[in-house]
N, CA and C of each residue as an Amber inpcrd file, in Angstrom:
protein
   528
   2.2720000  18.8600000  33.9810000   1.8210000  19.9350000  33.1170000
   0.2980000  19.9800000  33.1210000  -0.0750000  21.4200000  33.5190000
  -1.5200000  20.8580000  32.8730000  -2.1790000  21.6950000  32.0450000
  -3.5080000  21.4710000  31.4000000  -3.7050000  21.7290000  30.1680000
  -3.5260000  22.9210000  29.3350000  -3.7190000  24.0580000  30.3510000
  -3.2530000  25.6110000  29.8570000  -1.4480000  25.4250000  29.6660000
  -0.7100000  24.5770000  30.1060000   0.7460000  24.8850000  30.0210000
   1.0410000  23.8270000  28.6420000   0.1710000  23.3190000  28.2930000
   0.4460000  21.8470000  27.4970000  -0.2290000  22.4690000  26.1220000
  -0.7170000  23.1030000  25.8790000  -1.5400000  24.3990000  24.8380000
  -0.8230000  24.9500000  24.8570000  -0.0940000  25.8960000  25.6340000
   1.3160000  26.4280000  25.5410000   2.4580000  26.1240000  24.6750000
   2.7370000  25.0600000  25.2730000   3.4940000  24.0870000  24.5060000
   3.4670000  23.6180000  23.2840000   1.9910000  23.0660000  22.5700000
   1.6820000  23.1540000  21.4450000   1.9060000  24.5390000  20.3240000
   1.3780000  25.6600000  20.3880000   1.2780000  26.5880000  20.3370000
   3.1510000  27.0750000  19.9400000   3.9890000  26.8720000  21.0480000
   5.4020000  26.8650000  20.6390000   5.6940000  26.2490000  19.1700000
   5.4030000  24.9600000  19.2740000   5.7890000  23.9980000  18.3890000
   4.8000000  24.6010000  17.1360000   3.3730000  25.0610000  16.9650000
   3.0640000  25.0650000  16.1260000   3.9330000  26.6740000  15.3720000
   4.1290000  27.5320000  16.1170000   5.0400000  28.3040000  15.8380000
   5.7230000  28.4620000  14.8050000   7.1190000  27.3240000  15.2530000
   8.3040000  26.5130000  14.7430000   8.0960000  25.8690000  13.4350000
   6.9120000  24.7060000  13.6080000   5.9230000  24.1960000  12.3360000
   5.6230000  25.0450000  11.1290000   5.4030000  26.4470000  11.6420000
   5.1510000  27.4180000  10.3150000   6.0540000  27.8440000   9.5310000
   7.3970000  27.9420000  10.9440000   8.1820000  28.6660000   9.6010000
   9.3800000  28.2930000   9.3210000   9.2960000  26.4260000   9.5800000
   9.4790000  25.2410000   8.9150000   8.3860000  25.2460000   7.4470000
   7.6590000  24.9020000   7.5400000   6.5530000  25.1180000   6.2030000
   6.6900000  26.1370000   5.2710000   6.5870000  27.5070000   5.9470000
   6.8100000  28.0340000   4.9060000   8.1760000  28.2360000   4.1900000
   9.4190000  28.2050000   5.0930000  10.8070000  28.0150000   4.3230000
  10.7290000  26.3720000   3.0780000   9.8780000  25.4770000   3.7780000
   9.7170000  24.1690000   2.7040000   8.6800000  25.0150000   1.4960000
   7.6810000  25.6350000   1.6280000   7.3020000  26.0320000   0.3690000
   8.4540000  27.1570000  -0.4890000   8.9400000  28.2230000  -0.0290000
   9.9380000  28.1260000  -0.4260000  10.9780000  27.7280000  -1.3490000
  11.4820000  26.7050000  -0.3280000  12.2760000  26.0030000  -1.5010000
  11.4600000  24.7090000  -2.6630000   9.9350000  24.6490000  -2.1490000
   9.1760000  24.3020000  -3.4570000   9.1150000  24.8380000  -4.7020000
   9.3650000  26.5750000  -4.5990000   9.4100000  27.5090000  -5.3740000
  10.7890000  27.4170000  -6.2320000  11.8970000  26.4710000  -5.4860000
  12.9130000  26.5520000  -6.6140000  12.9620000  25.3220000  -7.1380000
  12.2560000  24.1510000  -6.2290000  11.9730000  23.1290000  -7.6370000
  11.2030000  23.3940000  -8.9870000  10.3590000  23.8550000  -8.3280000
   9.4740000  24.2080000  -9.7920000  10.3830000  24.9120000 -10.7580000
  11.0250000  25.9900000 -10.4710000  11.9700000  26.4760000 -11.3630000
  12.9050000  25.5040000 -11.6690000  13.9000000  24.8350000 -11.1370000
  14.1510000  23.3850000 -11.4180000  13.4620000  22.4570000 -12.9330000
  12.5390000  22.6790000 -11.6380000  11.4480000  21.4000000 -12.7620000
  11.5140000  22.1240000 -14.5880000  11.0230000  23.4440000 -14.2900000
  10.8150000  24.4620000 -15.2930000  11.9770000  23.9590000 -16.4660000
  12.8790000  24.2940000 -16.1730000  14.1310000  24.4330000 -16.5940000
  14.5840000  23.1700000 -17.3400000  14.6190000  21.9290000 -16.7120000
  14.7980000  20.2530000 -17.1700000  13.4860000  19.7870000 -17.8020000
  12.5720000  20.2670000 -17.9730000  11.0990000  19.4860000 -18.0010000
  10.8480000  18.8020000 -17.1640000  11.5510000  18.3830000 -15.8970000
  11.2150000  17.3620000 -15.6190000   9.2890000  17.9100000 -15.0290000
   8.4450000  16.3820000 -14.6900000   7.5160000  16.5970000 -14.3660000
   7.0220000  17.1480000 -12.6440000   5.8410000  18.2690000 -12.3240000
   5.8940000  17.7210000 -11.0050000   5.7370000  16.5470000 -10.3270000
   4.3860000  15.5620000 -10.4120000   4.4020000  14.6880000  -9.8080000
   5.2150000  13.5110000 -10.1590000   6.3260000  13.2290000  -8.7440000
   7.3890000  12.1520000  -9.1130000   7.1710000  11.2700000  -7.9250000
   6.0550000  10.0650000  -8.3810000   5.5280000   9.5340000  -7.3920000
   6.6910000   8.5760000  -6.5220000   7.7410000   8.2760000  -7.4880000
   8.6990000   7.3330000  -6.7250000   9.2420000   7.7680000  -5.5930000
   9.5210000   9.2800000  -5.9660000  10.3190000   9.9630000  -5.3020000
   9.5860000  10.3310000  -3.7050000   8.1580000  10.2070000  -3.8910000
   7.0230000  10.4430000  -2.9040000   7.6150000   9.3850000  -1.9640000
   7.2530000   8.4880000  -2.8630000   7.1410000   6.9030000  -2.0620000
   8.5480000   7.4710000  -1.1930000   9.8290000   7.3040000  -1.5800000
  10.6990000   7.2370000  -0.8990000  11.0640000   7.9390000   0.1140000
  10.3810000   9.4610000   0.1610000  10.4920000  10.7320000   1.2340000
   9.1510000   9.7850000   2.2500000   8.1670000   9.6080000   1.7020000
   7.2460000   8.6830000   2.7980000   8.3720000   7.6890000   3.7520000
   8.5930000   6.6190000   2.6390000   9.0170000   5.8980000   3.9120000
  10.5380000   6.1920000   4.6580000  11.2690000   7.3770000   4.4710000
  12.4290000   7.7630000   4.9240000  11.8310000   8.5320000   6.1000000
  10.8710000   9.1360000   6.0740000  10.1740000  10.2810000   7.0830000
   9.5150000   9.5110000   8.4410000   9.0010000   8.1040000   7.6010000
   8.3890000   7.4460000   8.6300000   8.8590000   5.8470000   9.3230000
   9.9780000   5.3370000   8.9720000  10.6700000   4.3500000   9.4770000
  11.4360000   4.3790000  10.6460000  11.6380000   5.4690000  11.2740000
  12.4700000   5.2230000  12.6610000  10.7770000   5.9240000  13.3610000
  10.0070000   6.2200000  12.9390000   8.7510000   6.6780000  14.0520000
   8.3080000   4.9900000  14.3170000   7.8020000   5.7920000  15.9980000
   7.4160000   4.8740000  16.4070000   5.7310000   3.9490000  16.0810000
   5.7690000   3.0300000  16.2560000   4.3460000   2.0410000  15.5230000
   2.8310000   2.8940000  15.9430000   2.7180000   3.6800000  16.6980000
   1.7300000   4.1800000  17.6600000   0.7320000   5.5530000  16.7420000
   2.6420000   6.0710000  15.9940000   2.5250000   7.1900000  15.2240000
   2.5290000   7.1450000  13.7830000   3.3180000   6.2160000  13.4150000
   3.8090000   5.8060000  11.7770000   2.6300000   6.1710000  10.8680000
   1.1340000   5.6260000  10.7750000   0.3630000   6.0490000   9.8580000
  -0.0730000   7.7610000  10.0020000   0.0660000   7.7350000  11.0060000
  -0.3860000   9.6910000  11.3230000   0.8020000  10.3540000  10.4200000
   2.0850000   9.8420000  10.8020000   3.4010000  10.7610000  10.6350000
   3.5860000  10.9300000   9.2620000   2.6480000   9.0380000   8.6270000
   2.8970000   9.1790000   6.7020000   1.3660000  10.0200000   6.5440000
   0.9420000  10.1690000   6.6050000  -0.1050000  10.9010000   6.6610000
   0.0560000  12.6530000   6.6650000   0.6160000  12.8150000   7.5440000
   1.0880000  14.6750000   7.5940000   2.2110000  14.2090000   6.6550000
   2.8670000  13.6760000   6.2570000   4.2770000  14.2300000   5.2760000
   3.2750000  14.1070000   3.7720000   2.5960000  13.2580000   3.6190000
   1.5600000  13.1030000   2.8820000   1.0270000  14.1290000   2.4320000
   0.2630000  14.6970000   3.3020000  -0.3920000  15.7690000   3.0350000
   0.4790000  16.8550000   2.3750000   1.4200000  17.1930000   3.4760000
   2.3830000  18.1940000   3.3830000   3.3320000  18.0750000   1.3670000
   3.0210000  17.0980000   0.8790000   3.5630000  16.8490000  -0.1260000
   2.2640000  17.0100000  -1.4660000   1.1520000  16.9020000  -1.2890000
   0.6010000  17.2620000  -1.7020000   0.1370000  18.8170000  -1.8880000
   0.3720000  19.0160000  -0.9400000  -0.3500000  20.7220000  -0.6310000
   1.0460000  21.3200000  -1.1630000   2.6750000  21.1140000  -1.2080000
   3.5990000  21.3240000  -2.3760000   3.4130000  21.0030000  -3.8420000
   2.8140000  20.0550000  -3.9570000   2.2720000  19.6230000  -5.4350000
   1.3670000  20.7790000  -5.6720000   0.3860000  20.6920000  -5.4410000
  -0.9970000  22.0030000  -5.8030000  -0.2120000  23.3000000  -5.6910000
   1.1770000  23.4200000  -4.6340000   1.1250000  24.5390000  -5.1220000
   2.1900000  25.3730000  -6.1440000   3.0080000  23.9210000  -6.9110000
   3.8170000  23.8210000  -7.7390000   3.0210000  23.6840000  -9.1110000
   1.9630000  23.2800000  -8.6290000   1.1120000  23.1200000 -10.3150000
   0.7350000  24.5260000 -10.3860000   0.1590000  25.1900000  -9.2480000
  -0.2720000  26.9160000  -9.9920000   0.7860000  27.8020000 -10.3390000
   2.4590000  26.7970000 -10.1290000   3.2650000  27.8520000 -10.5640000
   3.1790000  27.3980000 -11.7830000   2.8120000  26.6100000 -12.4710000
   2.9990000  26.1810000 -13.9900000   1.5210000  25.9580000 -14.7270000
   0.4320000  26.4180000 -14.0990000  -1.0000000  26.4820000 -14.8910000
  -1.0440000  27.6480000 -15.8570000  -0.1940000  29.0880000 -16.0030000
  -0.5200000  30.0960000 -16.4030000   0.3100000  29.1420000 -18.0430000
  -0.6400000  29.3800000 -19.0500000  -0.3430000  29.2070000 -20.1890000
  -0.1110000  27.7480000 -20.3570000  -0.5340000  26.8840000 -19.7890000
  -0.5810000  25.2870000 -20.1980000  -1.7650000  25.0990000 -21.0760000
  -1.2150000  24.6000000 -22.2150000  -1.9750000  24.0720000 -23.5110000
  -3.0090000  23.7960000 -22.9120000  -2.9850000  22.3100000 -21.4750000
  -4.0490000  21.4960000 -21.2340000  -5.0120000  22.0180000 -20.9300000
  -5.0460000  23.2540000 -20.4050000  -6.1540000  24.3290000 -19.5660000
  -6.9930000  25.2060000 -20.8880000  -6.5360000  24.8260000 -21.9880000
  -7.1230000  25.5420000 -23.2090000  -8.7740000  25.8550000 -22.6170000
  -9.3890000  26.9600000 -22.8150000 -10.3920000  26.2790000 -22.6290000
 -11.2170000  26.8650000 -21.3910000 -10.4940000  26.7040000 -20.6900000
 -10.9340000  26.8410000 -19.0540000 -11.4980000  28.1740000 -18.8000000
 -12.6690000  28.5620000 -18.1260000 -12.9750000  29.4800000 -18.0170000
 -12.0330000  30.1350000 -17.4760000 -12.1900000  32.0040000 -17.6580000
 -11.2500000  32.7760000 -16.8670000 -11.6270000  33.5920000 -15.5160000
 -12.9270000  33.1270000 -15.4650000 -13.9810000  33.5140000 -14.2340000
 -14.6620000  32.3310000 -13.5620000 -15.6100000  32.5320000 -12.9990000
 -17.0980000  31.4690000 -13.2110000 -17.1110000  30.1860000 -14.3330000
 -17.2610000  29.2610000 -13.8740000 -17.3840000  28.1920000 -14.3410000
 -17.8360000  26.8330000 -14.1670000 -17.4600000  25.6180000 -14.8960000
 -17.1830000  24.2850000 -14.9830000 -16.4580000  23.9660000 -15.7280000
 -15.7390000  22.8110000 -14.6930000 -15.1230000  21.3850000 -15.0240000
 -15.5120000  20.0260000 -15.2910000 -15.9760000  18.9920000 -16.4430000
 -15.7590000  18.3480000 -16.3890000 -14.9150000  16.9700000 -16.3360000
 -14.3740000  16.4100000 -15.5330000 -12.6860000  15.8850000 -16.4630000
 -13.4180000  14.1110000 -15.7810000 -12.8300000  13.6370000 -16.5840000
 -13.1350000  12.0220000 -16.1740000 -11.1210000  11.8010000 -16.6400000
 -10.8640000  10.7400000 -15.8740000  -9.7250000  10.1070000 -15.4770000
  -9.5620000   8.5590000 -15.1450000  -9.1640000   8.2010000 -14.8590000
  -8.4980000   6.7170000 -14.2280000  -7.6840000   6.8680000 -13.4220000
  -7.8810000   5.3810000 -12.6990000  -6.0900000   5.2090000 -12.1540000
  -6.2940000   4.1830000 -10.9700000  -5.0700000   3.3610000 -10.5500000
  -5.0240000   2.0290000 -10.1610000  -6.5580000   2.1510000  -8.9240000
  -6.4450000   1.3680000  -8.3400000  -7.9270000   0.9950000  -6.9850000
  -7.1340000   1.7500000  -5.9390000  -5.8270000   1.1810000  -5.6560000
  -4.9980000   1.8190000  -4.2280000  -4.2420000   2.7210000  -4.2860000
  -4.4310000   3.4030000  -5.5700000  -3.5500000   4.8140000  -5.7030000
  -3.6610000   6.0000000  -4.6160000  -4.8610000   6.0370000  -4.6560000
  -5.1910000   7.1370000  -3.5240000  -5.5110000   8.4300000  -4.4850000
  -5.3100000   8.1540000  -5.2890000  -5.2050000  10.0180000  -6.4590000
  -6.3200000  10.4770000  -6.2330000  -7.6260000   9.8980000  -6.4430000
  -9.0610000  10.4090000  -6.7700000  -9.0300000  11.4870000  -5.0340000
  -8.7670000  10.9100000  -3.7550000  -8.6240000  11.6480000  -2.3060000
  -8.0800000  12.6220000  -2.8280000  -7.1950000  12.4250000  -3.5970000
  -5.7890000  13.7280000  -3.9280000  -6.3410000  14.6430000  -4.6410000
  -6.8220000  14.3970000  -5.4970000  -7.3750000  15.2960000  -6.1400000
  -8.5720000  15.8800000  -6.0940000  -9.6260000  15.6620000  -4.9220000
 -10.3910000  16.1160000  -4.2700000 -10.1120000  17.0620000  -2.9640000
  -8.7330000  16.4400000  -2.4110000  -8.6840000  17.5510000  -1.3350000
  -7.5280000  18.9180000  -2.6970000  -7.6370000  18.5170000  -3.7280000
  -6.9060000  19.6650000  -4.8050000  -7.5410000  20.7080000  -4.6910000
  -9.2140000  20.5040000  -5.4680000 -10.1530000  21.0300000  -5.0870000
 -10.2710000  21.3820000  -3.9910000 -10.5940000  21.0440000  -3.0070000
 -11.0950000  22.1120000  -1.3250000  -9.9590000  22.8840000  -1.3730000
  -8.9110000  22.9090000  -1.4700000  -7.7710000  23.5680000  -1.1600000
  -7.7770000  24.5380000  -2.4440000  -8.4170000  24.9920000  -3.3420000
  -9.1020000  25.4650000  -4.5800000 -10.4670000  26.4970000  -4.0890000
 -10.8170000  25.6560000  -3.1430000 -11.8350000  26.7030000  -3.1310000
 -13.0450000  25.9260000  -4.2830000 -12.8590000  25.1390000  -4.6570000
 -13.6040000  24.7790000  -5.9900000 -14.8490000  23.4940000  -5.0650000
 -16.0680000  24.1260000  -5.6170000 -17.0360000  23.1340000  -5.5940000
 -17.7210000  21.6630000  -6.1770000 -17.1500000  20.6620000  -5.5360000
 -17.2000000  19.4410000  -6.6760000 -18.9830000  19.0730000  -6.3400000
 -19.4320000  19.2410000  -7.9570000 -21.0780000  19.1050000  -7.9350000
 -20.7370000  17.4910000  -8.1250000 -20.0200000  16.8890000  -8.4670000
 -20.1160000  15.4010000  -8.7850000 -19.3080000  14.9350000  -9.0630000
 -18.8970000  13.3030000  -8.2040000 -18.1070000  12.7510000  -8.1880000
 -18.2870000  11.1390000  -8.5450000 -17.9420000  10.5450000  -9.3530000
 -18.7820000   8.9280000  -9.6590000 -17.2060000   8.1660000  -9.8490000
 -17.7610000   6.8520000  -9.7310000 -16.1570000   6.1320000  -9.3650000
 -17.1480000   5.4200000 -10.2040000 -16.0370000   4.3170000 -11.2570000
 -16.6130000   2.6860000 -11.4910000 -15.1260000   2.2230000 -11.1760000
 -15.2830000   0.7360000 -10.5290000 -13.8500000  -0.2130000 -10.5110000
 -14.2690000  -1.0110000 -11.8890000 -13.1300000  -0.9120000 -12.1480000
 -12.9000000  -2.4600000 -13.3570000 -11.5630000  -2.5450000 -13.6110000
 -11.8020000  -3.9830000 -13.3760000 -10.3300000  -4.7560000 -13.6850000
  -9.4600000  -4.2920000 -12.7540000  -9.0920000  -4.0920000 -11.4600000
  -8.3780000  -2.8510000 -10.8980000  -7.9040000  -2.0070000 -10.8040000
  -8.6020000  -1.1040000 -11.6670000  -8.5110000   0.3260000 -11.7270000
  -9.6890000   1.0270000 -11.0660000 -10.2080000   2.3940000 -11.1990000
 -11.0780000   3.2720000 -10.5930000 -11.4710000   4.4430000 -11.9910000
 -12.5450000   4.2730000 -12.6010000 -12.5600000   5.1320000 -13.4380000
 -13.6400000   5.9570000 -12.5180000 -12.9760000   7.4890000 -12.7390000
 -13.3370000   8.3250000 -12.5360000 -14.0960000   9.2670000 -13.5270000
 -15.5930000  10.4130000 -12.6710000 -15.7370000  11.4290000 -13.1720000
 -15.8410000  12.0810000 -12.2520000 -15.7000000  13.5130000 -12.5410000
 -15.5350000  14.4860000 -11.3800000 -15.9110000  15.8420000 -12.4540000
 -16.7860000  16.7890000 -11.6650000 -17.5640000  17.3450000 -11.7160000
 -16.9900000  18.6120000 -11.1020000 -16.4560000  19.8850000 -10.9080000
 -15.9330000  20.8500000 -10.4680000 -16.6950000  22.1030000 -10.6490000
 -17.5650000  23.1420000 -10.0650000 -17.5660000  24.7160000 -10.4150000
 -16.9410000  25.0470000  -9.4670000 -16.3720000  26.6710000 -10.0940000
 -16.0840000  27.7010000  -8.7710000 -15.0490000  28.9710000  -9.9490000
 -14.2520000  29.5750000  -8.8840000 -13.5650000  30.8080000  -9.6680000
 -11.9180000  29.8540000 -10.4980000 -12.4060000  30.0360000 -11.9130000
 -11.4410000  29.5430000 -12.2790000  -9.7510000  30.8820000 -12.4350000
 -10.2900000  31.7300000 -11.7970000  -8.9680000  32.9960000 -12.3610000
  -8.3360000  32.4450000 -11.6740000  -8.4040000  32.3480000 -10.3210000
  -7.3420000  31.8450000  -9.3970000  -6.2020000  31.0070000 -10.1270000
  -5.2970000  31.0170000  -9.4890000  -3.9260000  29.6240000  -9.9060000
  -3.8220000  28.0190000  -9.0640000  -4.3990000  28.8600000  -7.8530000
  -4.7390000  26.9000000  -7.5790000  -6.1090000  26.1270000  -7.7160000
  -6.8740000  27.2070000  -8.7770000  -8.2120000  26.2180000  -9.4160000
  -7.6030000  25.8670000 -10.8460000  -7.0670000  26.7390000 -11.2360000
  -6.1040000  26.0490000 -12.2510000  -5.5630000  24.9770000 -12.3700000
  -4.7480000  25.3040000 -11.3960000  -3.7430000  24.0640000 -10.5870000
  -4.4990000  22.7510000 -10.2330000  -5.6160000  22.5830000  -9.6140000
  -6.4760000  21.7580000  -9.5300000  -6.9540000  20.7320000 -10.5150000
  -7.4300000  21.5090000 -11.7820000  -7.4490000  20.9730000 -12.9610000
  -6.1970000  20.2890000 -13.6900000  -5.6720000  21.1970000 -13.5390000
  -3.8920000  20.4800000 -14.4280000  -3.5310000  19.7610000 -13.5400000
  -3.4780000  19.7480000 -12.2300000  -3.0830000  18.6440000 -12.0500000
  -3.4340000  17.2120000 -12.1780000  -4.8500000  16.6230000 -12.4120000
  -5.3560000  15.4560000 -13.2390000  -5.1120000  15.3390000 -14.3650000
  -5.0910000  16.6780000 -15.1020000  -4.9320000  16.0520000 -16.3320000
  -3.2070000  15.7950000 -16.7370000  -2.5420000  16.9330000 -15.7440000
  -0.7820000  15.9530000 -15.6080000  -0.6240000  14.6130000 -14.8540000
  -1.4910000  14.0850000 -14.0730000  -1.0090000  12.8130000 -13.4660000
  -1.7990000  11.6760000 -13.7870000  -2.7080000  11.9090000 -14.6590000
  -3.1150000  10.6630000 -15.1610000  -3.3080000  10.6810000 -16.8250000
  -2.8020000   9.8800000 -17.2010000  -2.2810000   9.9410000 -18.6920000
  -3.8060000   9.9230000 -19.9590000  -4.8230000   8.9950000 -19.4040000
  -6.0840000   9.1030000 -19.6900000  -6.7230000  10.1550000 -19.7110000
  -6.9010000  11.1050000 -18.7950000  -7.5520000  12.1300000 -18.2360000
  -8.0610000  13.0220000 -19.4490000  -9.4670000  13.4150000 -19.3740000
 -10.0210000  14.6510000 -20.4630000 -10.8640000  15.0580000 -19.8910000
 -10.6290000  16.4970000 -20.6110000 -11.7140000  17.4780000 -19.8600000
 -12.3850000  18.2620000 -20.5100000 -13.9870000  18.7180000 -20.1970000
 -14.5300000  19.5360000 -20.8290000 -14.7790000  20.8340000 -19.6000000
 -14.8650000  21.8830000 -20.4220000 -14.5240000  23.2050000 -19.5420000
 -15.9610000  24.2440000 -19.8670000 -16.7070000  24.7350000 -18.9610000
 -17.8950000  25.3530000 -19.4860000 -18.1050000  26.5520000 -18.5960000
């Protein structure tokens, strides 16, 4: 094969990839209604853990961190976009500008969680500008502040916000 037929090839697959994705957002759209319905919460980290390592245990050693990595992602970017189905009228967002703005929110959460990544690529995927970001460790945790402007009308700058302050139980925010 060579490289024009192998781009080809990609190109097929990325195809296929889309509308795989978008039938999975989709049926993201009826968890949330789901979720809606039971209370249950979006982020169900166990449940993460377990689609991680079911997705990535028969891949081979070469690929395994890439493969948890895209399901990773791919589970996040369902999260953000299950939280803007449930930002319109959340108490926690009291507050929040309905245009132009800031976020301040400070948070916590374990050293190897990974959340603070998570909730920074929340933001880019928001569109939202983080003016500042400060970490302290103690005791093994990660206290966070984070610093956000941009268009708050949107639903996944919304979403952005609620989602820290739904996944970490500490979390407060000031809104300007």
């Amino acid at each position: 094969m060579d490289l024009e037929e192998i781009r080809q090839e990609i190109d097929r697959v990325d195809g296929q990839m889309k509308n795989l994705f978008l039938k999975r957002m989709d049926l993201c759209g009826k968890v949330i209604e789901a979720k809606k319905r039971t209370g249950a919460a979006v982020y169900a980290p166990k449940r993460e853990q377990e689609i991680l390592s079911a997705r990535t245990e028969d891949v081979k050693e070469a690929y395994r961190l890439v493969c948890g990595a895209f399901f990773k992602q791919t589970m996040e970017i369902s999260r953000a976009y299950q939280y803007a189905q449930t930002a319109k009228g959340s108490e926690k967002l009291t507050g929040l500008p309905q245009g132009s703005g800031r976020a301040e929110i400070s948070f916590s959460c374990e050293d190897e969680s990974g959340q603070p990544a998570v909730f920074l690529n929340a933001a880019a995927l928001a569109r939202l500008c983080v003016e500042e970001f400060t970490v302290k460790r103690e005791k093994g945790r990660m206290l966070c502040g984070l610093c956000v402007t941009g268009d708050f009308s949107e639903n996944l700058s919304k979403a952005a916000v609620l989602q820290i302050l739904e996944e970490c139980a500490d979390a407060k925010a000031a809104f300007f």
